[in-house]
Every structure is written in structure tokens, then in C-alpha cells.
Residue frames as a rotation matrix with the C-alpha (Angstrom) as fourth column:
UNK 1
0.369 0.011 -0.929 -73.76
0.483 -0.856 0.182 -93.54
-0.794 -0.516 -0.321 49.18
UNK 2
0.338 -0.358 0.871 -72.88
0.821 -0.340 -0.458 -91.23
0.460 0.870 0.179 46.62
UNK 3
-0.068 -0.938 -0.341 -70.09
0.938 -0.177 0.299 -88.62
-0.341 -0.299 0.891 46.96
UNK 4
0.311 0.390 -0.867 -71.42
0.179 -0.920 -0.349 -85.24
-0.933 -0.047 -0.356 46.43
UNK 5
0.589 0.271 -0.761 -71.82
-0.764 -0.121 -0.634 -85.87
-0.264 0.955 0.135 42.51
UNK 6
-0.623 -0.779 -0.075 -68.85
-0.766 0.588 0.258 -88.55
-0.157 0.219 -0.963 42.34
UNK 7
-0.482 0.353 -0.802 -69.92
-0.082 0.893 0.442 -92.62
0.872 0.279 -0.402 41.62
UNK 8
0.879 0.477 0.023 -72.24
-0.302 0.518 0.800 -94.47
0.369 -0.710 0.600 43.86
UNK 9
-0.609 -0.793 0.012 -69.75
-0.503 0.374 -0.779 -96.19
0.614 -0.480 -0.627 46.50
UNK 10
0.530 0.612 -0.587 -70.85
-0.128 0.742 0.658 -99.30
0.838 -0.274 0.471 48.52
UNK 11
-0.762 -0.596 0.254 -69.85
-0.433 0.176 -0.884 -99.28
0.482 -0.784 -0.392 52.14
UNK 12
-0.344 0.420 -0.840 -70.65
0.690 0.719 0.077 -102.14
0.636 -0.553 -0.538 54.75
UNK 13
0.698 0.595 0.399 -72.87
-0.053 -0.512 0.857 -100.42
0.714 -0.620 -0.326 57.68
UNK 14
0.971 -0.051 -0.233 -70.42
0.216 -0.228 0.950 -101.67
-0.101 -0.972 -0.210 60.16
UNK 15
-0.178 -0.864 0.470 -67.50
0.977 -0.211 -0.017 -99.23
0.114 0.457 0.882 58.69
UNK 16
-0.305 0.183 0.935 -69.39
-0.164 -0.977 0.137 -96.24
0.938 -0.112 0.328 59.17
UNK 17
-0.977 -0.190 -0.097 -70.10
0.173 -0.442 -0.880 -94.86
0.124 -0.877 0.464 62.77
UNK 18
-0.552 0.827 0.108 -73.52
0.789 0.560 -0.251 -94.98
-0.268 -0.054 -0.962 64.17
UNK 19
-0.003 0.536 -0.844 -74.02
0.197 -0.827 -0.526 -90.95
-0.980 -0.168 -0.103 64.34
UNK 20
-0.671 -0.355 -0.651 -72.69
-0.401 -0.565 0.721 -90.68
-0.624 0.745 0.237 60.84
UNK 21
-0.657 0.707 0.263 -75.23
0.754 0.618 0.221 -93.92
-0.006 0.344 -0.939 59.67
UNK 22
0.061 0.890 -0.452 -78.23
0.685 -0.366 -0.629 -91.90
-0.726 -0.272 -0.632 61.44
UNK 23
-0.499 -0.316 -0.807 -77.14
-0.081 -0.910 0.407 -88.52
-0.863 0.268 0.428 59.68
UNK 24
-0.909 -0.403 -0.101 -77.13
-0.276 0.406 0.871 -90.44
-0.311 0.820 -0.480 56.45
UNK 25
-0.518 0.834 -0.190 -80.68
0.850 0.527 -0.002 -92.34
0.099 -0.163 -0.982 57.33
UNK 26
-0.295 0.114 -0.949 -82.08
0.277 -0.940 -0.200 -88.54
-0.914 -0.322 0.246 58.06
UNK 27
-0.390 -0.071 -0.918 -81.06
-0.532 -0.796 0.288 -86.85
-0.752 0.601 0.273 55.26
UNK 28
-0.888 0.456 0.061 -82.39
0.316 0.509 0.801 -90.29
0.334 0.730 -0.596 52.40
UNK 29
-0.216 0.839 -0.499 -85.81
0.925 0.011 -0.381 -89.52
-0.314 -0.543 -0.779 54.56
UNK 30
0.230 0.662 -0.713 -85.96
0.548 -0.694 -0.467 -86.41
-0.804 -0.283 -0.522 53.70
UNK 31
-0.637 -0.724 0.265 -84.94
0.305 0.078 0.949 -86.46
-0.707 0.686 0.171 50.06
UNK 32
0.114 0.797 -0.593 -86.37
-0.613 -0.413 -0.673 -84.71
-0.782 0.441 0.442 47.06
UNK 33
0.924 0.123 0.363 -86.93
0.242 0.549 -0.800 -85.97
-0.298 0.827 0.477 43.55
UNK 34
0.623 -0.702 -0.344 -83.69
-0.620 -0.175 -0.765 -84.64
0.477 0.690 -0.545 42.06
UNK 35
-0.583 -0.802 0.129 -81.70
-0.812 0.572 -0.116 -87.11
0.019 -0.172 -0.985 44.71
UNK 36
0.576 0.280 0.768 -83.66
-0.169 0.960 -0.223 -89.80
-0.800 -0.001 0.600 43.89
UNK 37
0.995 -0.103 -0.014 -83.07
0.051 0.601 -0.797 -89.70
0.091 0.792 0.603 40.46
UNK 38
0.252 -0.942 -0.220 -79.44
-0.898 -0.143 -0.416 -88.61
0.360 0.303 -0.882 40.95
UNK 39
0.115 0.295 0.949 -79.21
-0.838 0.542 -0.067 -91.52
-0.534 -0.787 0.309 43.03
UNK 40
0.493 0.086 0.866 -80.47
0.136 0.975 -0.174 -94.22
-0.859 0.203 0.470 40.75
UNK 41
0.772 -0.534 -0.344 -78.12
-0.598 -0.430 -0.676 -92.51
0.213 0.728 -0.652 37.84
UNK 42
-0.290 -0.808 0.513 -75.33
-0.917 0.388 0.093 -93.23
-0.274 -0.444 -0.853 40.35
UNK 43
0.434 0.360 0.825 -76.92
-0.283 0.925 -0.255 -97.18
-0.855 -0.123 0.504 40.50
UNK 44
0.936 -0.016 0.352 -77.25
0.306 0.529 -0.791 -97.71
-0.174 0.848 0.500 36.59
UNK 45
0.378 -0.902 -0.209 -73.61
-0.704 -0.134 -0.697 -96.04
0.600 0.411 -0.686 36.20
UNK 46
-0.317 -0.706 0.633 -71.74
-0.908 0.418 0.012 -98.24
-0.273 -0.571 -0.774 38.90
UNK 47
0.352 0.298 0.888 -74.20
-0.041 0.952 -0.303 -101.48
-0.935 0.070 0.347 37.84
UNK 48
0.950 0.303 0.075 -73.39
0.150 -0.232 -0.961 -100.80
-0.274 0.924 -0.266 34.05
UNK 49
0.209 -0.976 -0.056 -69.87
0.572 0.076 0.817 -99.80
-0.793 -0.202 0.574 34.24
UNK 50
-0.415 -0.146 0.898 -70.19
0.800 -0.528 0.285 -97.08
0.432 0.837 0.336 31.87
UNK 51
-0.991 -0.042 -0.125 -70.94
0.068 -0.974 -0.215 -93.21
-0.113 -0.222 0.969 32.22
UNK 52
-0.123 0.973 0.197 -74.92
0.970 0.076 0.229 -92.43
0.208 0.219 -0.953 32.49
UNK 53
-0.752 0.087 -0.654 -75.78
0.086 -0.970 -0.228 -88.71
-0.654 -0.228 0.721 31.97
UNK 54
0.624 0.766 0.154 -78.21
0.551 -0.292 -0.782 -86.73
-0.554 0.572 -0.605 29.61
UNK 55
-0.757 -0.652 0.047 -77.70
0.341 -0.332 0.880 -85.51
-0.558 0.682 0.473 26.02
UNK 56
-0.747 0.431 0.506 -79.41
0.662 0.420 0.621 -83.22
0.055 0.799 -0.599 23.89
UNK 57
-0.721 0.340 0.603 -81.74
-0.441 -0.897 -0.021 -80.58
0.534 -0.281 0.797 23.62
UNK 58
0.247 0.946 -0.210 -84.41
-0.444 0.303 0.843 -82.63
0.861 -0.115 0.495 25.16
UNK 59
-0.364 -0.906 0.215 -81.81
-0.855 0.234 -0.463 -84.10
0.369 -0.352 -0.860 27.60
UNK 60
0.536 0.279 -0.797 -82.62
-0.533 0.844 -0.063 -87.63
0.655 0.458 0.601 26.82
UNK 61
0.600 -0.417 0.682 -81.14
-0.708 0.119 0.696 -90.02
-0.371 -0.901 -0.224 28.92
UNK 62
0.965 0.027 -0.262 -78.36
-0.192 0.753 -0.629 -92.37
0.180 0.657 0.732 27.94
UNK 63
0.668 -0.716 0.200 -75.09
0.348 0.539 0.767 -94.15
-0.657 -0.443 0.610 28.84
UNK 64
-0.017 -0.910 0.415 -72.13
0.957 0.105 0.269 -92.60
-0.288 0.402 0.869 27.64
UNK 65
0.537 0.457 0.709 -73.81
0.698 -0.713 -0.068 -89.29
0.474 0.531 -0.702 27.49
UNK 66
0.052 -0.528 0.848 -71.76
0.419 -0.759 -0.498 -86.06
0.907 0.381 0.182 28.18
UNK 67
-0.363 -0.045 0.931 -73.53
-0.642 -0.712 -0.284 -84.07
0.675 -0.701 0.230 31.19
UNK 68
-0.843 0.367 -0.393 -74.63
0.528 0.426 -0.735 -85.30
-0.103 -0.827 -0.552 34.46
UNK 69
0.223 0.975 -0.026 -78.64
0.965 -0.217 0.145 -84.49
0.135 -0.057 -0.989 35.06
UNK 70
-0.420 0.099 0.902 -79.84
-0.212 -0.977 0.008 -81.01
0.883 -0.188 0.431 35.42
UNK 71
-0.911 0.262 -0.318 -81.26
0.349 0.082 -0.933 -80.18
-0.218 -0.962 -0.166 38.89
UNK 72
-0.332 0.788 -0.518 -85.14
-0.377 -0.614 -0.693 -79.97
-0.865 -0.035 0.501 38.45
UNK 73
-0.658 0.521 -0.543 -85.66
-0.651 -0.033 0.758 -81.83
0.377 0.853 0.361 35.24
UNK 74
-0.066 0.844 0.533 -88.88
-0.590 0.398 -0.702 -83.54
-0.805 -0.361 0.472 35.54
């Protein structure tokens, strides 16, 4: 789950509450590109154990980089 821009966070299913699960299960279903990738950002930072953002006029992707994604890059 990720934490309205914060790290990825791993919680066990039976810690969360079934209505709050569903919610959760809902809203991934009906997800655009910009929370995927923000998502799998969240992944490679928490697997990686280092910062993952974009840098650059081109906004390049790379570990230790400054900004978090833009919304909408493609």
C-alpha cells in the first residue's frame, strides 16, 4: 500500500478490516497509469533501499534522484 506519496508499506491482509481491504481492491481496479508507475517507484525504492525519483530536464529515471515523478509523464 502506499501512503498518499510516502514509501510502499507491507501490511498482512488479516490486519486490515474487510471493508477497508475491498475499498483498497476497488480503487487498484480502477487505477490509471500514473498509480501504476507511482506504485512500482514505491516497489524499486522499498526493494532497493535507496530513494527512486526523476532528474533532469528529460526527467530520467534514477535512484537517488531529487523529485518524485511528475503526474502524467508518459
Amino acid at each position: 500500500m502506499l501512503d498518499h506519496g510516502g514509501p510502499a508499506a507491507r501490511r498482512p491482509k488479516d490486519q486490515i478490516e474487510e471493508k477497508q481491504w475491498s475499498k483498497w481492491l476497488k480503487a487498484w481496479h480502477q487505477r490509471d497509469q500514473d498509480v501504476v508507475e507511482l506504485t512500482a517507484d514505491a516497489i524499486a525504492e522499498r526493494v532497493m533501499g535507496v530513494p527512486y525519483g526523476y532528474q533532469g530536464p528529460c526527467w530520467v529515471q534514477s535512484f537517488d534522484a531529487a523529485h518524485a515523478r511528475p503526474m502524467g509523464l508518459r
